[in-house]
TORROBA-36248 format. One record per atom (N, C-alpha, C, CB): chain; atom name; x, y, z. Coordinates in nm, 4 decimals. Glycine has a CB too. Example, Ala and Ser with C-alpha at 12.3 -4.5 7.8 and 13.67 -1.06 7.14 Angstrom:
BEGIN
+-----+------+----------+----------+----------+
! mol ! atom !     east !    north !       up !
+-----+------+----------+----------+----------+
!   A !    N !   1.3190 !  -0.5690 !   0.7800 !
!   A !   CA !   1.2300 !  -0.4500 !   0.7800 !
!   A !    C !   1.3200 !  -0.3300 !   0.7800 !
!   A !   CB !   1.1308 !  -0.4473 !   0.9046 !
!   A !    N !   1.2850 !  -0.2250 !   0.7080 !
!   A !   CA !   1.3670 !  -0.1060 !   0.7140 !
!   A !    C !   1.2900 !   0.0030 !   0.7870 !
!   A !   CB !   1.4084 !  -0.0598 !   0.5725 !
+-----+------+----------+----------+----------+
! end
This chain:
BEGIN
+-----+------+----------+----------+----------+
! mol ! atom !     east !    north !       up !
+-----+------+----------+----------+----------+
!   A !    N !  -1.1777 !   0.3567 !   0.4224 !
!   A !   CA !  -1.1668 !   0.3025 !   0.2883 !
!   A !    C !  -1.2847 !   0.2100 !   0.2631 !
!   A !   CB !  -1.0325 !   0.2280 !   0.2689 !
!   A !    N !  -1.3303 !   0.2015 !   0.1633 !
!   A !   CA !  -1.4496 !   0.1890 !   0.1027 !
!   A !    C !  -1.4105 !  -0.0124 !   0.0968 !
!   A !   CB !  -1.4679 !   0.3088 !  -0.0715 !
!   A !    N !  -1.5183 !  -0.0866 !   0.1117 !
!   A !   CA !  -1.4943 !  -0.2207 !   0.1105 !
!   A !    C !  -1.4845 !  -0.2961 !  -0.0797 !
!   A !   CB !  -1.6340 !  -0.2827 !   0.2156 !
!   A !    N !  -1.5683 !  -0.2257 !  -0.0836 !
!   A !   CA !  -1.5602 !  -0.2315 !  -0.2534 !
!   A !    C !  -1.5295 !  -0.1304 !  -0.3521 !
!   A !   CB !  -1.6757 !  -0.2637 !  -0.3022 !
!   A !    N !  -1.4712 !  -0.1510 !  -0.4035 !
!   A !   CA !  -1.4668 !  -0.0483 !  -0.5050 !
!   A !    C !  -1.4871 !  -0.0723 !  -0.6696 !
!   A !   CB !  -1.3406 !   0.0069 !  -0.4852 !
!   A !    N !  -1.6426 !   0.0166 !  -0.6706 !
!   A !   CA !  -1.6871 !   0.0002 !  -0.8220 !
!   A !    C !  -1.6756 !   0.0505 !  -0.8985 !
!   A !   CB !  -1.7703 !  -0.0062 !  -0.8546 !
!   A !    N !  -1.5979 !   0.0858 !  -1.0108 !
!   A !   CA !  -1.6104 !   0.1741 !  -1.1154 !
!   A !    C !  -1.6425 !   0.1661 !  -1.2580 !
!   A !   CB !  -1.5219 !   0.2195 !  -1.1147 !
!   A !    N !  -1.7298 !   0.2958 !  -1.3039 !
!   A !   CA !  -1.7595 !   0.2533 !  -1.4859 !
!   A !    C !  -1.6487 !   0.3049 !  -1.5908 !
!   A !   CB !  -1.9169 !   0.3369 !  -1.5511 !
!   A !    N !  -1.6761 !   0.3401 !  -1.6635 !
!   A !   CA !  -1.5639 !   0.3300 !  -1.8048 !
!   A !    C !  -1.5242 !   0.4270 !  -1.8021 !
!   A !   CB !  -1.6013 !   0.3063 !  -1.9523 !
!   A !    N !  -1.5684 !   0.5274 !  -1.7040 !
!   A !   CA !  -1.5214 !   0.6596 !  -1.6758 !
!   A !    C !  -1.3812 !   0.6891 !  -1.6256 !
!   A !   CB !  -1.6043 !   0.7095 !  -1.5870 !
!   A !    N !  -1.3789 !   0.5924 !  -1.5010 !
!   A !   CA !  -1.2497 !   0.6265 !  -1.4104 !
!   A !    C !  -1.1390 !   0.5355 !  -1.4615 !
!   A !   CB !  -1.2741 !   0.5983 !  -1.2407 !
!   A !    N !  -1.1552 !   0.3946 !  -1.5399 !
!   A !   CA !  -1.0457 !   0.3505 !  -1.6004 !
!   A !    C !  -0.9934 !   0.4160 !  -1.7233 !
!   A !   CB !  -1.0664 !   0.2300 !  -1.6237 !
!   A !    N !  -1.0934 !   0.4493 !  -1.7969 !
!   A !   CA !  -1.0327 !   0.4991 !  -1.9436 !
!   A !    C !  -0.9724 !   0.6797 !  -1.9118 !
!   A !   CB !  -1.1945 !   0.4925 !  -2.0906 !
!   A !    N !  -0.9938 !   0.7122 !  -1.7799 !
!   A !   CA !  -0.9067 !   0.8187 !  -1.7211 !
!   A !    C !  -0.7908 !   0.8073 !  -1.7018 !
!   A !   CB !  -0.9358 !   0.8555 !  -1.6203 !
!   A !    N !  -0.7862 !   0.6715 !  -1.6401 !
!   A !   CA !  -0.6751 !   0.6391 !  -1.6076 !
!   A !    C !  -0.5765 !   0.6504 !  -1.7129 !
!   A !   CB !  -0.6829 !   0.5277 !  -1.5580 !
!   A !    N !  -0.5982 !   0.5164 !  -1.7490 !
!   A !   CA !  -0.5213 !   0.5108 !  -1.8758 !
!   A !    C !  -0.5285 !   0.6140 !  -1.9648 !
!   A !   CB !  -0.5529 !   0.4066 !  -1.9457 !
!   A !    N !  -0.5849 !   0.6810 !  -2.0232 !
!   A !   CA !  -0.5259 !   0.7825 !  -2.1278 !
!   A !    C !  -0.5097 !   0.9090 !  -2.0611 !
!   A !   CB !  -0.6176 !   0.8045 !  -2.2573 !
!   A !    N !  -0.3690 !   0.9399 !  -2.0541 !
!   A !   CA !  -0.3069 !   1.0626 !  -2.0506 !
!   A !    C !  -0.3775 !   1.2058 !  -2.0986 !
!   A !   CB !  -0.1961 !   1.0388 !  -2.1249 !
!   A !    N !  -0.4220 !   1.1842 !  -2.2330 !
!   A !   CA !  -0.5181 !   1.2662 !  -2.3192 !
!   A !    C !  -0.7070 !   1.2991 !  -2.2175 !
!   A !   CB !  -0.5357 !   1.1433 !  -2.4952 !
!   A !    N !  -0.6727 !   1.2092 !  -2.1332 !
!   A !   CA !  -0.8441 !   1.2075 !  -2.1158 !
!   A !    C !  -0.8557 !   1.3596 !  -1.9671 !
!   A !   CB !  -0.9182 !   0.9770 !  -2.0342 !
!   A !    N !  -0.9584 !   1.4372 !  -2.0137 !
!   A !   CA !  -0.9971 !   1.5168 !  -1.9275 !
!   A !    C !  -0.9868 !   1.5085 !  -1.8276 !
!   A !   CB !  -1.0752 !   1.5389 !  -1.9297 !
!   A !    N !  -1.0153 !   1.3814 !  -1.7575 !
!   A !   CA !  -0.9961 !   1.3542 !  -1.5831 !
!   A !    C !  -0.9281 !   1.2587 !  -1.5546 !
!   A !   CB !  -1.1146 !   1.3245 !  -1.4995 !
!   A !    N !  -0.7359 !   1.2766 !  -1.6341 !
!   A !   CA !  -0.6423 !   1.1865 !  -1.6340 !
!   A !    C !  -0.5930 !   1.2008 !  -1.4417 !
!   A !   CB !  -0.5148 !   1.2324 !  -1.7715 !
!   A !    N !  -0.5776 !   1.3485 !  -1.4603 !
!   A !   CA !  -0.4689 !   1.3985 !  -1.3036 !
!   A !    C !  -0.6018 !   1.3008 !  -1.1997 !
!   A !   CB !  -0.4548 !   1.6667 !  -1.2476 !
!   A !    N !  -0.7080 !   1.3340 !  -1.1920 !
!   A !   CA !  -0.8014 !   1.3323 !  -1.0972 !
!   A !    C !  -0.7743 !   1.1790 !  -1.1182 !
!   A !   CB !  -0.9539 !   1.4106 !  -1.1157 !
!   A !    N !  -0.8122 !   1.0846 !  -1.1664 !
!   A !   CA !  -0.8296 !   0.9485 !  -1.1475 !
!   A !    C !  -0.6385 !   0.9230 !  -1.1344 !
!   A !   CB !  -0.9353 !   0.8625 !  -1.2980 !
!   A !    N !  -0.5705 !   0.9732 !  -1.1454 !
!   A !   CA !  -0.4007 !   0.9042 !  -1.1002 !
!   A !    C !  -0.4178 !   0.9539 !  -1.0073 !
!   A !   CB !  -0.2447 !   0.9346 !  -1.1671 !
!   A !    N !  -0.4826 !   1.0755 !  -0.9676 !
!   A !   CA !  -0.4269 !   1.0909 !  -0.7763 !
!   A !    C !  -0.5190 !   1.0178 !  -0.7140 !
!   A !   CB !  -0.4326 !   1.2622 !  -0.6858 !
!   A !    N !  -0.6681 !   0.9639 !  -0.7676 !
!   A !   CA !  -0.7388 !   0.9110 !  -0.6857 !
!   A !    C !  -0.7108 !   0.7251 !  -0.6656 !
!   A !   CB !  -0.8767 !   0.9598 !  -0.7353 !
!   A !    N !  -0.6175 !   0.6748 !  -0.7895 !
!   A !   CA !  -0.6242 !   0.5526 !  -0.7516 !
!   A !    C !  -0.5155 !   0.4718 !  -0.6473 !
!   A !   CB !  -0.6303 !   0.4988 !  -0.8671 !
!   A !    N !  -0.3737 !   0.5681 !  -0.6358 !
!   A !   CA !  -0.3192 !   0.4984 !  -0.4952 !
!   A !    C !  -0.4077 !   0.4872 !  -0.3589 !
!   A !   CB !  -0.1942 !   0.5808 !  -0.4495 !
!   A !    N !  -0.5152 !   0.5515 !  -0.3437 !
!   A !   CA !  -0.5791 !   0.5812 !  -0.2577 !
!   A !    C !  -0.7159 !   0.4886 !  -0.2389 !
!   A !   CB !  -0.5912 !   0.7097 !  -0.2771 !
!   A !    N !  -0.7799 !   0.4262 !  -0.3327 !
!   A !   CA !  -0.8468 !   0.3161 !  -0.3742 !
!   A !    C !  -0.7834 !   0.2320 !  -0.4565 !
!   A !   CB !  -0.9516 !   0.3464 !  -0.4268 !
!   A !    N !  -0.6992 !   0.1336 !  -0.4088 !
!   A !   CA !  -0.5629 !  -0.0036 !  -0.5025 !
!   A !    C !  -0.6580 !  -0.1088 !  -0.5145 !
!   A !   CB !  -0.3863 !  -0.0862 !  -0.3897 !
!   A !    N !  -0.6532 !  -0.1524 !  -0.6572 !
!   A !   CA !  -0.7356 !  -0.2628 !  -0.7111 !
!   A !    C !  -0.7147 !  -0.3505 !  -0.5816 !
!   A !   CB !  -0.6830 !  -0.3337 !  -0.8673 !
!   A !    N !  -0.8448 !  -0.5128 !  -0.6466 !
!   A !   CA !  -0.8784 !  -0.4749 !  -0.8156 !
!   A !    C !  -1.0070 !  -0.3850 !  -0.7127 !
!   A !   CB !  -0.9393 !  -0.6488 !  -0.9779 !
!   A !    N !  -1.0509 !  -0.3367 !  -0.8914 !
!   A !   CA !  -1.1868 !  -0.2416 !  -0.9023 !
!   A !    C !  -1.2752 !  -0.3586 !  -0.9720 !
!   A !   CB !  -1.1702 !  -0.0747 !  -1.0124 !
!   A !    N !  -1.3655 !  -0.3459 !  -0.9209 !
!   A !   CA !  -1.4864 !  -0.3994 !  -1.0029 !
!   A !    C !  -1.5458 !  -0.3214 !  -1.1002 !
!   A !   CB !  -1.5907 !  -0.4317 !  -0.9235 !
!   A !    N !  -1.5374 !  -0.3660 !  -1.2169 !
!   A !   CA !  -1.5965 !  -0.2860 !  -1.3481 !
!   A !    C !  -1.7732 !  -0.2840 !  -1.4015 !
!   A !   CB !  -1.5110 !  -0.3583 !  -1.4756 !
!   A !    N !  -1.7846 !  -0.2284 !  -1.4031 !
!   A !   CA !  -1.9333 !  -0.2706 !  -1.4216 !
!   A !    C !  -1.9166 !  -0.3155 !  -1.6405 !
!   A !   CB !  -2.0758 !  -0.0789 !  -1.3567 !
!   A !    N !  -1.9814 !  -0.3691 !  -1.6496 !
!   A !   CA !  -2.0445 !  -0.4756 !  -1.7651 !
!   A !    C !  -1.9613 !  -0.3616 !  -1.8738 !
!   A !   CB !  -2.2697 !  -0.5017 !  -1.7817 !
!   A !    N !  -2.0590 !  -0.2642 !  -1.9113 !
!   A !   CA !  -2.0414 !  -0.1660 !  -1.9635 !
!   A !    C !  -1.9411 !  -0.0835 !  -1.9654 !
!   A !   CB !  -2.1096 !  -0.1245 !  -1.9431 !
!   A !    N !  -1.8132 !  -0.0721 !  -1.8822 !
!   A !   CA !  -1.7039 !  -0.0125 !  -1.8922 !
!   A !    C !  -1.6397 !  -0.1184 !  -1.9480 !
!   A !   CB !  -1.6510 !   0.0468 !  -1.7779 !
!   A !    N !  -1.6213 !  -0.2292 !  -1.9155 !
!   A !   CA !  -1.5238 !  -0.2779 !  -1.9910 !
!   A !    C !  -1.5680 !  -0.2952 !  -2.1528 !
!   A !   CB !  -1.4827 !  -0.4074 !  -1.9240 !
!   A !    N !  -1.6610 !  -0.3140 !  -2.2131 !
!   A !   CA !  -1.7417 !  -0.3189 !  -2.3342 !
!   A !    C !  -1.6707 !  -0.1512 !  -2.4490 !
!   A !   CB !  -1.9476 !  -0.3083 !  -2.2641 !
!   A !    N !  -1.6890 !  -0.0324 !  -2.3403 !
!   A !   CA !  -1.6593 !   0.0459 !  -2.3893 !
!   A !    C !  -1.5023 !   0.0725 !  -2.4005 !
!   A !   CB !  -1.7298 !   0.1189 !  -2.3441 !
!   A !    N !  -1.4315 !   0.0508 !  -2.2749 !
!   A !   CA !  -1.2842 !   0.0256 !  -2.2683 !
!   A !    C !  -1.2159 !  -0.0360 !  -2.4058 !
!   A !   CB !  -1.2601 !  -0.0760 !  -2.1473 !
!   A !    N !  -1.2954 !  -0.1720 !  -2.3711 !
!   A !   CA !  -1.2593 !  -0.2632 !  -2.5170 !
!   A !    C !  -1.2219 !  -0.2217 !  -2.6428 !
!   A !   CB !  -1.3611 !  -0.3321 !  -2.5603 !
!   A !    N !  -1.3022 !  -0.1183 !  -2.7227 !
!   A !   CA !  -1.3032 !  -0.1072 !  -2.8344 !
!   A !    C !  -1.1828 !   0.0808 !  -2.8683 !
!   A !   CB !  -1.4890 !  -0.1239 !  -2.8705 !
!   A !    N !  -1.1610 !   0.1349 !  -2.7638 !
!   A !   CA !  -1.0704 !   0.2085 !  -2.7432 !
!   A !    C !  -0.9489 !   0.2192 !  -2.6719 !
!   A !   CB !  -1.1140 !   0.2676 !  -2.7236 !
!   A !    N !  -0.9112 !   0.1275 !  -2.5277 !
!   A !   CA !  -0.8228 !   0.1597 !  -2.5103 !
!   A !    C !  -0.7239 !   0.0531 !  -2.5381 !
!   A !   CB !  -0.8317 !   0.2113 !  -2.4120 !
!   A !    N !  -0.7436 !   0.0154 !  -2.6445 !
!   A !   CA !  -0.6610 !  -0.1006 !  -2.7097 !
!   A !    C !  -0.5849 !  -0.2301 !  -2.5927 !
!   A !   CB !  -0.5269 !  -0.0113 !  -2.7991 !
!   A !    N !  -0.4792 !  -0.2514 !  -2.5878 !
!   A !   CA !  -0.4273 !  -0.3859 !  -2.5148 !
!   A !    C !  -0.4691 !  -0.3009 !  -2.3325 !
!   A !   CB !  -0.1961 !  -0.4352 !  -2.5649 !
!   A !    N !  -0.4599 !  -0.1944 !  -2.3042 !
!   A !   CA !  -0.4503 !  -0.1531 !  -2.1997 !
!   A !    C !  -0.5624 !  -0.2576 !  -2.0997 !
!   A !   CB !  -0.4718 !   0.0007 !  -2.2155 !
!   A !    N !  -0.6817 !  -0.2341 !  -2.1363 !
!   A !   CA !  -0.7728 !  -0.2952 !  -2.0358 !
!   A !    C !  -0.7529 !  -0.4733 !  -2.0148 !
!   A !   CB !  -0.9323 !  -0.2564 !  -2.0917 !
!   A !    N !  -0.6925 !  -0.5243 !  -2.0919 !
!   A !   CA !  -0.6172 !  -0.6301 !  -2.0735 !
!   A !    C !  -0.5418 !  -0.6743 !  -1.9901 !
!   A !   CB !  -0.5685 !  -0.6379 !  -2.1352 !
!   A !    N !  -0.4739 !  -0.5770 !  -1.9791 !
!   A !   CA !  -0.3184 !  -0.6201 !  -1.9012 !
!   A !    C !  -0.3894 !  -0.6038 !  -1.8041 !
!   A !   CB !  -0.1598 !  -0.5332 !  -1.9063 !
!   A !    N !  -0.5250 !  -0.4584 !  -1.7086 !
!   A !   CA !  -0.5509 !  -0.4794 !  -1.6863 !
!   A !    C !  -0.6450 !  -0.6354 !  -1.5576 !
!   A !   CB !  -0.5193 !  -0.4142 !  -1.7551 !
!   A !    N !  -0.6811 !  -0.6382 !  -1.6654 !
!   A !   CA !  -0.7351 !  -0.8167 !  -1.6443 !
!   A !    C !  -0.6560 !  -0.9177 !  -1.6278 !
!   A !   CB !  -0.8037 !  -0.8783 !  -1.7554 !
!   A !    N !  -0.5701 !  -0.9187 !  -1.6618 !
!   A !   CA !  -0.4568 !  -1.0002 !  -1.6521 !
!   A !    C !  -0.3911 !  -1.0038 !  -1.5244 !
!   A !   CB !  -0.3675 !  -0.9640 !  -1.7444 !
!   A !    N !  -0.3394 !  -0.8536 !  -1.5107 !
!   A !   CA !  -0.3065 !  -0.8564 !  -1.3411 !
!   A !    C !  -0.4432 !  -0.8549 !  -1.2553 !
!   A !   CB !  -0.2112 !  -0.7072 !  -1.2893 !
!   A !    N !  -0.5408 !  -0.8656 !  -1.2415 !
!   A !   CA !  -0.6372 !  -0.8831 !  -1.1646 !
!   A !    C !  -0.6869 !  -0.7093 !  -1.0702 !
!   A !   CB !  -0.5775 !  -1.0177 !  -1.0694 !
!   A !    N !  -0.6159 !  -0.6576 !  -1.2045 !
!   A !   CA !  -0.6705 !  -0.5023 !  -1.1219 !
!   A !    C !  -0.7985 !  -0.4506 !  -1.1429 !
!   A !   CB !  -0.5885 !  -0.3738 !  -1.1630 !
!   A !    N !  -0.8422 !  -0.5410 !  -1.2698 !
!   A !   CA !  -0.9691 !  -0.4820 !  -1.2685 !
!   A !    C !  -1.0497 !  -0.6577 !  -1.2951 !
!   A !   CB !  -0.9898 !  -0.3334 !  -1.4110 !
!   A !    N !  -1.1870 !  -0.6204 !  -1.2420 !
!   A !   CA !  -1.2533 !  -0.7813 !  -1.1884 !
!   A !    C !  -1.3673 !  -0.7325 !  -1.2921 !
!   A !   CB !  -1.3113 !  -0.8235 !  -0.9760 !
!   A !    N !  -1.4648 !  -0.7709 !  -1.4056 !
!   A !   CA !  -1.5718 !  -0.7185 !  -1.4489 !
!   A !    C !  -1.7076 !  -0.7757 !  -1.3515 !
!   A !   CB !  -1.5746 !  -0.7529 !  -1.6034 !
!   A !    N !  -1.7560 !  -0.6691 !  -1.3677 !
!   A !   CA !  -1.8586 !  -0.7615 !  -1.2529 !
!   A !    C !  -2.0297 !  -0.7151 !  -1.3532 !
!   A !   CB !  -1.8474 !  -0.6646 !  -1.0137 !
!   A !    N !  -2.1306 !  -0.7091 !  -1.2687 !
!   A !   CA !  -2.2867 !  -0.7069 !  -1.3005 !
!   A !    C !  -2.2795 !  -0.5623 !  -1.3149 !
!   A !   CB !  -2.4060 !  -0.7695 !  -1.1792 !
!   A !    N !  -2.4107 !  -0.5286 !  -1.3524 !
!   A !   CA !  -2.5291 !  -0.3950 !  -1.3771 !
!   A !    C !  -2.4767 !  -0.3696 !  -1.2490 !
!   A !   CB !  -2.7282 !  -0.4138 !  -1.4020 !
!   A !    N !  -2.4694 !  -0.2816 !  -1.2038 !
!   A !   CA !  -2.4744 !  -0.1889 !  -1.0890 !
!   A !    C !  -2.5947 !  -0.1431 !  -1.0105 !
!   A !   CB !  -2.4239 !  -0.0829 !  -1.1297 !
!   A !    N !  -2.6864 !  -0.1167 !  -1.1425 !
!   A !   CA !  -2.8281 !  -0.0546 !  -1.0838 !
!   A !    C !  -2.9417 !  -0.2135 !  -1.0036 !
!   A !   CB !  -2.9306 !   0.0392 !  -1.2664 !
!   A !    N !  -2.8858 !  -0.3174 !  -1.1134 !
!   A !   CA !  -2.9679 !  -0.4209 !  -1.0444 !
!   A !    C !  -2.9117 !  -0.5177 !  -0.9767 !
!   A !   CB !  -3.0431 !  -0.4823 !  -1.1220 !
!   A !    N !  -2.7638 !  -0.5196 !  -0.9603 !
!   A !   CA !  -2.7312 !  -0.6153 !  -0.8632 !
!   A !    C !  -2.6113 !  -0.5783 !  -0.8309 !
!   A !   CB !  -2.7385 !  -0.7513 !  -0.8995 !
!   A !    N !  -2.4875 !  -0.5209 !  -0.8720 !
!   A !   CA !  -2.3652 !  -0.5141 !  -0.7693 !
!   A !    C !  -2.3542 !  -0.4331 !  -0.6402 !
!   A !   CB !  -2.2583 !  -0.4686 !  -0.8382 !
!   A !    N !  -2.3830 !  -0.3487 !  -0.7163 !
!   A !   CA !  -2.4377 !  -0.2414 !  -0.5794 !
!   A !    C !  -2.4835 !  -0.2857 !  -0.4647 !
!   A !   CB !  -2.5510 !  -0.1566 !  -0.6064 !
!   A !    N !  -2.6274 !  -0.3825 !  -0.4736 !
!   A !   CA !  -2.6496 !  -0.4530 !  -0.3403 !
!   A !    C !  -2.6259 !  -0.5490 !  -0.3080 !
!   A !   CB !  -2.7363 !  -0.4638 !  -0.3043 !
!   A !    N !  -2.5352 !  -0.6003 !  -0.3438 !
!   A !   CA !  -2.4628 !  -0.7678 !  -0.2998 !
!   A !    C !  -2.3362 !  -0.7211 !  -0.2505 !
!   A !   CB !  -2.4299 !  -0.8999 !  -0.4448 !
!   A !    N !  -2.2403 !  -0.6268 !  -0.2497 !
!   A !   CA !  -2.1477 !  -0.5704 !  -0.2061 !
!   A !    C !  -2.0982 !  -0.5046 !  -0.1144 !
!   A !   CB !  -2.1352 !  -0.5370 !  -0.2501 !
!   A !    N !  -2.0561 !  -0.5568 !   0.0229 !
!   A !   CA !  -2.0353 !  -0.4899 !   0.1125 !
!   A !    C !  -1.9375 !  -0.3409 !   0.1097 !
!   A !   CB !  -1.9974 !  -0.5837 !   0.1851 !
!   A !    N !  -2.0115 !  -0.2447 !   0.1671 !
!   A !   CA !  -1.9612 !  -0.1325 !   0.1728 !
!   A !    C !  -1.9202 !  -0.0634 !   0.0097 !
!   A !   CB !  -1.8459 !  -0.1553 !   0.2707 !
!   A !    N !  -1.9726 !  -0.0232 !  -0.0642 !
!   A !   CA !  -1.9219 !  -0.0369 !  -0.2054 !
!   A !    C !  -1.9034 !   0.1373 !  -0.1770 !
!   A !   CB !  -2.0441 !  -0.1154 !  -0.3540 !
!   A !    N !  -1.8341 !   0.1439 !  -0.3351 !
!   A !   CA !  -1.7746 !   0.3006 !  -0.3150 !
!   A !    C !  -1.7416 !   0.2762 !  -0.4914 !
!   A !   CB !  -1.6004 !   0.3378 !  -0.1696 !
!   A !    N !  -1.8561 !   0.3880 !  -0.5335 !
!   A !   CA !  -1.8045 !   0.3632 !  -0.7294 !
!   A !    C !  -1.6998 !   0.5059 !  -0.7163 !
!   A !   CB !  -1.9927 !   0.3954 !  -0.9057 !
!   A !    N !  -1.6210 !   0.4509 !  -0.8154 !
!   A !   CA !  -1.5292 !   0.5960 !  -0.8551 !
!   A !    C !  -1.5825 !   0.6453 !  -1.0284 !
!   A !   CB !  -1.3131 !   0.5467 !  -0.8555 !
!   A !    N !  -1.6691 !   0.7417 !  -1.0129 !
!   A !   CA !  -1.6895 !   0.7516 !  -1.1791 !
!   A !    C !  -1.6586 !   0.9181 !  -1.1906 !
!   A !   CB !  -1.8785 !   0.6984 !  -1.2458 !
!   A !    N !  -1.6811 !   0.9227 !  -1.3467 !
!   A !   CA !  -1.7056 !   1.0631 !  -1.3889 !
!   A !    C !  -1.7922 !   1.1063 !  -1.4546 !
!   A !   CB !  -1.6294 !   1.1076 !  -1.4421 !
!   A !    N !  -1.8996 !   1.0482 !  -1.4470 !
!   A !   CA !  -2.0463 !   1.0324 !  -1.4597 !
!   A !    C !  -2.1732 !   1.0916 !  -1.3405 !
!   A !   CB !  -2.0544 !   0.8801 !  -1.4691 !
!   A !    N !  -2.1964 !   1.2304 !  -1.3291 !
!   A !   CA !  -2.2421 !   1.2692 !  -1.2200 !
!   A !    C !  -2.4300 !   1.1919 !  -1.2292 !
!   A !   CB !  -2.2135 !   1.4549 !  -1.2161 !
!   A !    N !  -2.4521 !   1.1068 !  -1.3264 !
!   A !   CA !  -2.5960 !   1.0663 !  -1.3121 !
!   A !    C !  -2.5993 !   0.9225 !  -1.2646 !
!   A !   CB !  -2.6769 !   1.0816 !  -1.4495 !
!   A !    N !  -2.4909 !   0.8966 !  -1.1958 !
!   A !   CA !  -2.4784 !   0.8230 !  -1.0611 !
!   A !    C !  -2.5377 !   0.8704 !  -0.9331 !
!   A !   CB !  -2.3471 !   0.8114 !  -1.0318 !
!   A !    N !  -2.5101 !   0.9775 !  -0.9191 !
!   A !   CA !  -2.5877 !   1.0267 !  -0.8071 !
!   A !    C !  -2.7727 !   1.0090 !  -0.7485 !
!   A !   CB !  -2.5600 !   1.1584 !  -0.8364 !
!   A !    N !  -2.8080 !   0.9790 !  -0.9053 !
!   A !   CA !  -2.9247 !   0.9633 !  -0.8716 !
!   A !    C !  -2.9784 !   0.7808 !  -0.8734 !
!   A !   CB !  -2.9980 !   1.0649 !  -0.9708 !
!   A !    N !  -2.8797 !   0.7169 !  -0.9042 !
!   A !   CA !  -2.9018 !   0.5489 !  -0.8224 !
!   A !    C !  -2.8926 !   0.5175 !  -0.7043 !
!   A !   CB !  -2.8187 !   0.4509 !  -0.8528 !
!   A !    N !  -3.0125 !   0.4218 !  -0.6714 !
!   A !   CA !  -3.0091 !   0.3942 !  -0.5308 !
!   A !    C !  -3.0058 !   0.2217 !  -0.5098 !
!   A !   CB !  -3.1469 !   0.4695 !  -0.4595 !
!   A !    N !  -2.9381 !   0.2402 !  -0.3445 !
!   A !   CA !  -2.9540 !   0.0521 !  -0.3563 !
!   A !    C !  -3.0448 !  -0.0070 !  -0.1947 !
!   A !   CB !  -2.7328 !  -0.0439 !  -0.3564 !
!   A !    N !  -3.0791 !  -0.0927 !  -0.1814 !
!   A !   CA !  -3.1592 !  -0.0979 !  -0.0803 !
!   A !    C !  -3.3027 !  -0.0393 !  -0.1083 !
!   A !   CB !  -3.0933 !  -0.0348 !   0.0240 !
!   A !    N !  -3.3024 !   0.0239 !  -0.2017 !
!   A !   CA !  -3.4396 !   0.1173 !  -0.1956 !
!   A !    C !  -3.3992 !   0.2178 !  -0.1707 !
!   A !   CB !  -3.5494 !   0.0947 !  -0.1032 !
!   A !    N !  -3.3694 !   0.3110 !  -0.0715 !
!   A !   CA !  -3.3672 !   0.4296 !  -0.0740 !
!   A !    C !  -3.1961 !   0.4839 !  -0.0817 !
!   A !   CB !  -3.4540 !   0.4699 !   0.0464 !
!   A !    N !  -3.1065 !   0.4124 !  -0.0390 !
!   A !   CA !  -2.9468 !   0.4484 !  -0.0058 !
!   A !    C !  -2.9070 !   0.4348 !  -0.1440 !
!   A !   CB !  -2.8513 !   0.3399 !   0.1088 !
!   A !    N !  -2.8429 !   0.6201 !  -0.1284 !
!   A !   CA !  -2.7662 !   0.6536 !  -0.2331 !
!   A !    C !  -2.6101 !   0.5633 !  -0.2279 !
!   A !   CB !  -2.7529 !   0.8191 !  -0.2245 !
!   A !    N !  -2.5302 !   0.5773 !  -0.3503 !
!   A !   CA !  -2.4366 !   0.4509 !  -0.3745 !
!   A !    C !  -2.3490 !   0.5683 !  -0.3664 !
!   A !   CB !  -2.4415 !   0.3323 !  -0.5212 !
!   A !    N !  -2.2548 !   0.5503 !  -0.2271 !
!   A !   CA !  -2.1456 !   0.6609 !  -0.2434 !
!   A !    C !  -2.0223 !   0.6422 !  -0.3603 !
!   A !   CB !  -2.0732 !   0.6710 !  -0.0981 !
!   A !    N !  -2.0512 !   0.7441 !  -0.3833 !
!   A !   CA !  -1.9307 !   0.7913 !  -0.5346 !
!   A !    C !  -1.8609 !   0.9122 !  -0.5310 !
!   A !   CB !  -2.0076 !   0.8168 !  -0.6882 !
!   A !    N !  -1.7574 !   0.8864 !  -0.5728 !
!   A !   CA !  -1.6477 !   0.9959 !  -0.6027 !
!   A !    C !  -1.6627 !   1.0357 !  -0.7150 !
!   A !   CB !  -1.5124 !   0.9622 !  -0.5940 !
!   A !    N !  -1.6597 !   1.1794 !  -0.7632 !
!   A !   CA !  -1.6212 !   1.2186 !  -0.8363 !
!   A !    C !  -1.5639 !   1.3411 !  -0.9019 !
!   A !   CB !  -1.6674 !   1.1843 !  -0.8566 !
!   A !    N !  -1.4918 !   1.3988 !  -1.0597 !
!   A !   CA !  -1.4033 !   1.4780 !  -1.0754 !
!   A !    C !  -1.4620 !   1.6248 !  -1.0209 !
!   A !   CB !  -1.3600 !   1.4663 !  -1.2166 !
!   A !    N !  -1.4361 !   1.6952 !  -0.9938 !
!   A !   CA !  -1.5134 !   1.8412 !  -0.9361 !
!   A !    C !  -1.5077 !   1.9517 !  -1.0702 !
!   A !   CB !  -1.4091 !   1.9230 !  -0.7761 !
+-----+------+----------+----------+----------+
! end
């Protein structure tokens, strides 16, 4: 199990909406990675303005933490990190310089 776990607006707003394309994939994947998740800046920004009170409660219970940019600082201040997105142009960020940022995602 991954020491951190980062995710963008992808794998929460999966979560939460039933309606969303990669609802099944992010409910079977989150007993398996249990908050909190660290959000990057930008998921919660986008969360915000659609998934109404949800990303709140959220925050409230401390399941989700908002944190930095990913590309310029969470990623490498974070031991062992592990993003869960549905965004395959993750794959091409790196941290350290050359180490790819292991990520999960929908197939």
């Amino acid at each position: 199990m991954a020491g951190s776990v980062l995710v963008d607006a992808g794998f929460p707003f999966a979560l939460l909406s039933r309606r969303d394309a990669h609802h099944g994939w992010a409910a079977a994947l989150s007993p398996g990675h249990p908050p909190p998740w660290r959000a990057l800046s930008e998921a919660f920004h986008r969360l915000g303005t659609r998934g109404g009170p949800a990303p709140a409660a959220l925050l409230k219970r401390r399941a989700l933490v908002v944190g930095l940019d990913l590309g310029e600082q969470m990623s490498e201040t974070l031991p062992d990190p592990l993003l869960l997105t549905t965004d395959a142009d993750f794959r091409i960020y790196r941290r350290h310089g050359r180490q790819t940022i292991p990520a999960v995602l929908p197939e």
